[in-house]
Residue frames as qw, qx, qy, qz and C-alpha x, y, z in Angstrom:
[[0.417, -0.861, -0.054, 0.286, 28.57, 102.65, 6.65],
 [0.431, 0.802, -0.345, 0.227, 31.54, 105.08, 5.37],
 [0.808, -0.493, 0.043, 0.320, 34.78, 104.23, 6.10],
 [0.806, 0.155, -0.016, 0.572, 37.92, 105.78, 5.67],
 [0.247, -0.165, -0.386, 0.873, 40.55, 108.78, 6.48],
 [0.165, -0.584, -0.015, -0.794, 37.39, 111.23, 6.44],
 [0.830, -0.360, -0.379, -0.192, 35.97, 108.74, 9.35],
 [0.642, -0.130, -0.328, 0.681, 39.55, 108.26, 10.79],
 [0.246, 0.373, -0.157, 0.880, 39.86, 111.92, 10.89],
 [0.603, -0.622, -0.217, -0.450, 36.23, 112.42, 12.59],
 [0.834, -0.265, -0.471, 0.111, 37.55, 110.17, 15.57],
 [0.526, -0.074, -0.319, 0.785, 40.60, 111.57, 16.18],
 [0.112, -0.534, 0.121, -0.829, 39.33, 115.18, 16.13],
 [0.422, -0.509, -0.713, 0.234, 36.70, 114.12, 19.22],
 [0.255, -0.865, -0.411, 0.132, 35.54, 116.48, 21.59],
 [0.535, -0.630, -0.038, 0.562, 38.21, 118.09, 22.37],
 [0.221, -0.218, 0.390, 0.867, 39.30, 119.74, 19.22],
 [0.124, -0.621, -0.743, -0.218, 35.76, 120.03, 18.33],
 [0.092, 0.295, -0.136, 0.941, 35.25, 122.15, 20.82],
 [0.058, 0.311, 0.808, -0.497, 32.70, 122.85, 23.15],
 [0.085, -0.258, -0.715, -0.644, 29.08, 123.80, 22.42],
 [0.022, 0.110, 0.768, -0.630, 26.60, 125.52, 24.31],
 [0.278, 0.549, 0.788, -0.006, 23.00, 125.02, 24.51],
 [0.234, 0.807, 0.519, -0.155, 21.18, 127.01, 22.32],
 [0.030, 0.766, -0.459, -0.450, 24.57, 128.43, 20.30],
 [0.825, 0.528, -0.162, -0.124, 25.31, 127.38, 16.73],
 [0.788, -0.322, 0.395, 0.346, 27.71, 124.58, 16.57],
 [0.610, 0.581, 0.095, 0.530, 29.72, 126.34, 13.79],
 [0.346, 0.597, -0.067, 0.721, 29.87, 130.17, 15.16],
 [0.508, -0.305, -0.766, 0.248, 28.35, 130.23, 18.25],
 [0.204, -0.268, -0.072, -0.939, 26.56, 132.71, 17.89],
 [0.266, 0.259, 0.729, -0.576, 23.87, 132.14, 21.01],
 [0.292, -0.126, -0.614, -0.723, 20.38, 131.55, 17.90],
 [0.544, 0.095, 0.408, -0.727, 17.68, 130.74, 20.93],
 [0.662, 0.285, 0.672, -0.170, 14.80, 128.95, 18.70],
 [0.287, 0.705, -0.385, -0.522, 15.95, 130.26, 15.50],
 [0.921, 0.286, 0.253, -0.077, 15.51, 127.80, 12.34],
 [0.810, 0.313, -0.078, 0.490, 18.92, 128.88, 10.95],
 [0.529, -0.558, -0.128, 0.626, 21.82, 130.68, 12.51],
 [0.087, 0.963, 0.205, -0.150, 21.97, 134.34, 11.57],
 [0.255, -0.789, 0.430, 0.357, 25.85, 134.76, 11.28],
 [0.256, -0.420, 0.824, 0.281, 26.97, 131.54, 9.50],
 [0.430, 0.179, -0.721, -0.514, 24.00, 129.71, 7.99],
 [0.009, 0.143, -0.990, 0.014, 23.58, 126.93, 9.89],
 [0.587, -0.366, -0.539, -0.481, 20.72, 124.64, 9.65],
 [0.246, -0.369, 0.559, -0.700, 19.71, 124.91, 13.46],
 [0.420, 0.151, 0.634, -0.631, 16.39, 123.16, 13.10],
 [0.300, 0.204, -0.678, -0.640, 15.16, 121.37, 10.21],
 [0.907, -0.135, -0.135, -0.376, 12.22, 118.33, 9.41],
 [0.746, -0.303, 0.544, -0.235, 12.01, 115.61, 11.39],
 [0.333, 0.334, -0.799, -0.374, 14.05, 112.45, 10.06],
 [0.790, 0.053, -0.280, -0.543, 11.95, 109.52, 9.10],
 [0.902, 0.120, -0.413, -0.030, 12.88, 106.24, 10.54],
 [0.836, -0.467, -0.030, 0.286, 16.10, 105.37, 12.18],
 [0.018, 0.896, -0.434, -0.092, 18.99, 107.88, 12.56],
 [0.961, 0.134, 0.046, 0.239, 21.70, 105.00, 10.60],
 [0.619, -0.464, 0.203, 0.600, 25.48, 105.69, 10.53],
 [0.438, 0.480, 0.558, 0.516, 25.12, 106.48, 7.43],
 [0.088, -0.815, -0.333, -0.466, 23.18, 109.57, 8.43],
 [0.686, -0.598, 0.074, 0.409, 25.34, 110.36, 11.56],
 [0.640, -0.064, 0.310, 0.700, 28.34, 110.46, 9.37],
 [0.197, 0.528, 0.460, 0.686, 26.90, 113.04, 6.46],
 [0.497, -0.819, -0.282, -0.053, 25.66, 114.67, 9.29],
 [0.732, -0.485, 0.194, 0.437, 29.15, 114.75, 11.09],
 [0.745, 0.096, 0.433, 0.498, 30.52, 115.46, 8.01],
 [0.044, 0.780, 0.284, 0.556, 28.91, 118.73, 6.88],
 [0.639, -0.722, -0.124, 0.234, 29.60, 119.85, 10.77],
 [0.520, -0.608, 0.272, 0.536, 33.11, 119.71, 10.50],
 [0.432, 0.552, 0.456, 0.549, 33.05, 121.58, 6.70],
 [0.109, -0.911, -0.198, -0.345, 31.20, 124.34, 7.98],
 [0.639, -0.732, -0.028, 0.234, 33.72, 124.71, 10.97],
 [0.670, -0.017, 0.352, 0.653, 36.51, 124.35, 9.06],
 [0.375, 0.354, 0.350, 0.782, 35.57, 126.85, 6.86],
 [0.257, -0.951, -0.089, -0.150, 34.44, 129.44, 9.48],
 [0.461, -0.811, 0.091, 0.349, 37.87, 129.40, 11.25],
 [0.695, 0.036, 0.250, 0.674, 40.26, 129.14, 8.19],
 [0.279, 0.764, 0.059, 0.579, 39.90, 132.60, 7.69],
 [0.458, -0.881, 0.102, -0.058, 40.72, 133.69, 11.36],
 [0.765, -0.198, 0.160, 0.591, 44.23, 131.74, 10.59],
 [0.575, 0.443, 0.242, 0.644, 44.70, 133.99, 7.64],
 [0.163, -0.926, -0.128, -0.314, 43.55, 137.33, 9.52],
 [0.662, -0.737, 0.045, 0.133, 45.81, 135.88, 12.05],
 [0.746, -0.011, 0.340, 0.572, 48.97, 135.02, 10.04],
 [0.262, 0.823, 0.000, 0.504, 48.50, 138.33, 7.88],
 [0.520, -0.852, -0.056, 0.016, 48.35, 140.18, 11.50],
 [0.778, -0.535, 0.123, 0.305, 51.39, 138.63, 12.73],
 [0.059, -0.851, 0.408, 0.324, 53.79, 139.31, 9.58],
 [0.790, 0.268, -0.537, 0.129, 56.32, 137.09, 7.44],
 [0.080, -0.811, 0.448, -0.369, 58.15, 136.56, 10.99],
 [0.515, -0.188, 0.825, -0.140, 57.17, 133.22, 11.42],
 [0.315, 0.294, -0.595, -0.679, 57.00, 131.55, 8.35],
 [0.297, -0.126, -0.946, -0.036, 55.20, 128.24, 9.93],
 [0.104, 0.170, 0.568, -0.799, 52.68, 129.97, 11.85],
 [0.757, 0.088, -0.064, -0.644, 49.48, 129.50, 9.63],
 [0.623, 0.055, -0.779, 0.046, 50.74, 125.41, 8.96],
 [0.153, 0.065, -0.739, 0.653, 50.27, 125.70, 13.14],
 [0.467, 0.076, 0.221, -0.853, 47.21, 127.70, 13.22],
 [0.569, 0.089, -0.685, -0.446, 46.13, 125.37, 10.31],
 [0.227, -0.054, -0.916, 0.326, 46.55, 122.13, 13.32],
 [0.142, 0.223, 0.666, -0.697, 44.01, 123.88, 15.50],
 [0.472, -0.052, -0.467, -0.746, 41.01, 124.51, 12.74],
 [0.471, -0.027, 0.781, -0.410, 38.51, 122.51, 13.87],
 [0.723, 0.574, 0.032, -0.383, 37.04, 120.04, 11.20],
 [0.846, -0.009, 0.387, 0.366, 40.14, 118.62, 10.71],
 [0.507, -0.122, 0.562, 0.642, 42.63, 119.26, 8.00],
 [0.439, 0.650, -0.050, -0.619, 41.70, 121.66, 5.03],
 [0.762, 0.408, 0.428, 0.264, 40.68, 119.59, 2.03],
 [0.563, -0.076, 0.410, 0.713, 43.10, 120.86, -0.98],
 [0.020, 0.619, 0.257, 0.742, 41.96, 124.88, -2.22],
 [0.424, -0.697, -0.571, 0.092, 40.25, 125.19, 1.57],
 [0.452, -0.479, 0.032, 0.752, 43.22, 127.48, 2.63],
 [0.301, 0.004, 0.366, 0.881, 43.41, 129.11, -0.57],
 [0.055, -0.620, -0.433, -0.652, 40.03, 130.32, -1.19],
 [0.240, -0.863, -0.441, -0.053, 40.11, 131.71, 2.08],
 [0.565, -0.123, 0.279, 0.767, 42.80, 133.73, 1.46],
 [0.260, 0.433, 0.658, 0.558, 40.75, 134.50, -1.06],
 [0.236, -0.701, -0.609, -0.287, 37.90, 135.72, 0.53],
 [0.339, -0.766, -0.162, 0.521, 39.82, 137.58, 3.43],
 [0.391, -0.431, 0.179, 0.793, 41.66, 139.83, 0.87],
 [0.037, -0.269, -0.676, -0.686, 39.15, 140.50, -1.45],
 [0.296, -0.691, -0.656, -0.065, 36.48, 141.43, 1.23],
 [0.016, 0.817, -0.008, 0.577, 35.42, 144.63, 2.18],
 [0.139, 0.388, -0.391, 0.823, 36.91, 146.29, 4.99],
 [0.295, 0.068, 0.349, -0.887, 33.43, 147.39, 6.09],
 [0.020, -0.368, -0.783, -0.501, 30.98, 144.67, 4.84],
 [0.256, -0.350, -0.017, -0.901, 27.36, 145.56, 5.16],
 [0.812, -0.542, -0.184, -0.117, 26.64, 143.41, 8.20],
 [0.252, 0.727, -0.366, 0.523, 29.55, 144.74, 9.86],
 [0.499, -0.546, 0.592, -0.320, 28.76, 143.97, 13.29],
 [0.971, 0.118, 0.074, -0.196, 27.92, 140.11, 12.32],
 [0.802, 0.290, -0.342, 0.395, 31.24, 139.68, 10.13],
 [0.057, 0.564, -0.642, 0.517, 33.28, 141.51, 13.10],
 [0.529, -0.486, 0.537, -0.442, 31.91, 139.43, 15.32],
 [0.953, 0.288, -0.036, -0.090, 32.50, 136.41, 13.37],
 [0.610, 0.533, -0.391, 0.437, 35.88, 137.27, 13.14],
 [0.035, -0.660, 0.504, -0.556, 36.42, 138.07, 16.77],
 [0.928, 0.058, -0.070, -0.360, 34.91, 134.44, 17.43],
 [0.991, -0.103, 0.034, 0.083, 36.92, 132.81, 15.91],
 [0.467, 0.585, -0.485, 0.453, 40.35, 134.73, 15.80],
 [0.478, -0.679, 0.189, -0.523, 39.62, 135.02, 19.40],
 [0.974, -0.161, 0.124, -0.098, 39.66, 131.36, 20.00],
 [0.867, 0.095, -0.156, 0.464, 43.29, 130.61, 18.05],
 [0.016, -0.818, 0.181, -0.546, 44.34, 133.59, 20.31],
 [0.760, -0.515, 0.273, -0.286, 43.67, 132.32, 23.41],
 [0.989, -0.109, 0.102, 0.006, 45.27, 128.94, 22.20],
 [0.529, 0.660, -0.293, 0.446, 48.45, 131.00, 21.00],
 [0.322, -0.664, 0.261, -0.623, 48.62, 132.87, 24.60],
 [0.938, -0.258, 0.153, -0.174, 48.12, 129.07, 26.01],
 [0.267, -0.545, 0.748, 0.267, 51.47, 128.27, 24.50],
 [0.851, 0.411, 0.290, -0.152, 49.01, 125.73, 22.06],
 [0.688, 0.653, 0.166, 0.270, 51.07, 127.31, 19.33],
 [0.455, -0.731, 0.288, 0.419, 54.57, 128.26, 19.88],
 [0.488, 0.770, -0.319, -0.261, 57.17, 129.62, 17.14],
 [0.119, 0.727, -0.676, 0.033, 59.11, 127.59, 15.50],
 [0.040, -0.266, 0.919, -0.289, 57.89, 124.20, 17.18],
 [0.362, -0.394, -0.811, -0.237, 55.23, 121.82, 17.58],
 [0.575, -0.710, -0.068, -0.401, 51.98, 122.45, 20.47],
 [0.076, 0.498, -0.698, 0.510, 53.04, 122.54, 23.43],
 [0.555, -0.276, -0.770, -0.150, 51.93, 119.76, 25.63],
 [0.081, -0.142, -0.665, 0.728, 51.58, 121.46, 29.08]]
């Protein structure tokens, strides 16, 4: 069985920063995919072959593990869309946004290549509605959790 901080990190995140998940929406974008074999917006495998044998920790984990990749690297661009948005006016306000990512912590480039990818993509891709609604997903979500007081200038979450 794996052990260490990717494991530790799995724990702590738990439901709650996870997020909910409703039936029949991809657990990445949640985009609502019905019986769909992969999710139309993001990728995901929805529905794949049947595993052989016994579902071991082993396979849990790698499982788990890809999960909170793909998550991670659907919302770290809504930080950056958000932090552009906002200005230089708070200089700690993606490191905040960063906290709320779900997936844990960005492994080391994670931040940077999406950076990358928001300022180097078109304007107008050509699945326009898809990537706007990709983006309005998941900026939507560290919106709400700004508006919640989640994220507050200048200061750790707020615990109320």
């Amino acid at each position: 069985m794996r052990k260490g901080p990717a494991r530790e990190e799995a724990a702590r995140e738990g439901p709650a920063r996870a997020g909910p998940v409703a039936a029949g929406c991809c657990p990445v974008c949640a985009l609502v995919c019905g019986a769909s074999r992969e999710c139309g917006r993001c990728g995901w495998l929805l529905r794949g072959d049947h595993v052989r044998g016994e579902i071991t920790d082993d396979l849990e984990w790698e499982f788990g593990a890809r999960l909170a990749t793909a998550r991670r690297r659907f919302d770290l661009p809504a930080v950056v869309r958000v932090a552009d948005a906002l200005g230089s006016g708070d200089p700690g306000l993606a490191d905040r946004l960063v906290d709320l990512v779900r997936g844990g912590p960005p492994v080391p480039g994670e931040l940077d290549a999406a950076r990358r990818a928001v300022r180097t993509a078109s304007p107008w891709p050509a699945a326009a509605p898809t990537a706007m609604a990709t983006d309005t997903v998941a900026v939507g979500r560290l919106l709400s959790r700004i508006v919640a007081g989640e994220v507050r200038r200048g200061g750790p979450p707020s615990s109320n």
